[in-house]
N, C-alpha and C positions, 0 to 999 in steps of 0.2 A: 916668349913674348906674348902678352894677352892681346886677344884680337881686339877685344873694347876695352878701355878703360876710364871706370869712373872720374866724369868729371863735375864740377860743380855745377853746372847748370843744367843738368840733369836732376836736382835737388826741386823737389815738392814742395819742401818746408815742413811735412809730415817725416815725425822720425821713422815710424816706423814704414812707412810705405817706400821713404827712400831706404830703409834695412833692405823689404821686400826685391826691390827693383835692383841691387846689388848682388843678393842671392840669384838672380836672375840673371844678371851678368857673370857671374861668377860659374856657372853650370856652360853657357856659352863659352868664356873661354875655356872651362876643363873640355868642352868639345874638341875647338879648334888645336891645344893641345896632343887630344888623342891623334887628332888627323895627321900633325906635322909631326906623330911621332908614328906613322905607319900604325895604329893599332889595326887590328883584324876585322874587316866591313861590319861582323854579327855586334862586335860592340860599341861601335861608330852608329850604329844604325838604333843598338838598344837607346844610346845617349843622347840621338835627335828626337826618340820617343819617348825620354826622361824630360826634355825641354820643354818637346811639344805639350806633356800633362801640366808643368809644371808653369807655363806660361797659361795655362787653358785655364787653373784652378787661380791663378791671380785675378786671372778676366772676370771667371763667373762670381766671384768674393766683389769685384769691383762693380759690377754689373746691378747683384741686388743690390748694395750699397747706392747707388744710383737712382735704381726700381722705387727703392724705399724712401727715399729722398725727394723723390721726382724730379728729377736734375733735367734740368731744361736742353741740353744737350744729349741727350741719352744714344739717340739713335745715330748719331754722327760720332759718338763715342766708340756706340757700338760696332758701328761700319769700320772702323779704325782697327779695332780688334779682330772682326773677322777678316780684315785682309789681311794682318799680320798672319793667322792662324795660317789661312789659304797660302802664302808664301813659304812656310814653314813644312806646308802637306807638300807643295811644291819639291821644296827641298831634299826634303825625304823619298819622295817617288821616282827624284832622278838620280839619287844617290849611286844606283846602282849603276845607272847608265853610265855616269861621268865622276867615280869617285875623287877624282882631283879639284873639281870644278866646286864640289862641296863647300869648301873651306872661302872661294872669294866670294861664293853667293851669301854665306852667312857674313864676311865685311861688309860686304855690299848695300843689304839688303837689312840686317839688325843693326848696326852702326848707325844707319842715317833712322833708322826707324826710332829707337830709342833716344837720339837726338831732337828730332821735331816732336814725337808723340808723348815725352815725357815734360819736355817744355811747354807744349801746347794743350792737349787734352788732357795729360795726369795736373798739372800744374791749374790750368782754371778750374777743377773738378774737387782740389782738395785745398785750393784758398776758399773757393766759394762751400763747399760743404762742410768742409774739417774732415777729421778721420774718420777711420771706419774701423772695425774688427780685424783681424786679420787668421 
């Protein structure tokens, strides 16, 4: 069972950004996945480090996109994004400690987050600007 699952309102109206933001879910749940299937910590812990780049290289794509724009939101965008990252380093750092508890912080914590931050900051950022590169 996928930890998240796309739903509509998680949708930008950019195709490719909503591609983007699925490939993004998609890496999440192959996580949660490895988790509920016991895989071995060394690659549980590779694959929050495959996330963590892979969320970090959307930000900074979205970021200058932003920069270049002059997108009047920026810094509230951006604070958005480094507290997602910071919850993520989080994650990772206590993996070790608490490797069961892994699995609801990323419900917990990516769920609600891709819920409010793609409806609210991805979604006023790319009606108001349009697309970007990816």
């Amino acid at each position: 069972m996928a930890l998240i699952e796309w739903k509509s309102h998680y949708s930008v109206g950019v195709d490719a950004v909503d591609h983007e933001h699925r490939e993004l879910i998609d890496l999440i749940n192959q996580l949660h996945e490895n988790l509920l299937a016991g895989s071995p910590d060394l690659m549980v812990t590779a694959f929050l480090g495959e996330i963590f780049r892979a969320i970090s290289a959307h930000f900074a794509l979205e970021e200058r996109f932003m920069r270049e724009h002059g997108y009047d939101q920026f810094a509230e965008h951006k604070q958005a994004h480094e507290q997602l990252l910071d919850e993520i380093r989080d994650i990772m750092d206590g993996y070790e400690a608490d490797p069961e508890g892994t699995s609801q912080q990323l419900s917990d914590r990516l769920d609600a987050w891709f819920t409010l931050h793609f409806r609210t900051h991805d979604a006023r950022l790319h009606h108001r600007l349009g697309t970007h590169d990816h």
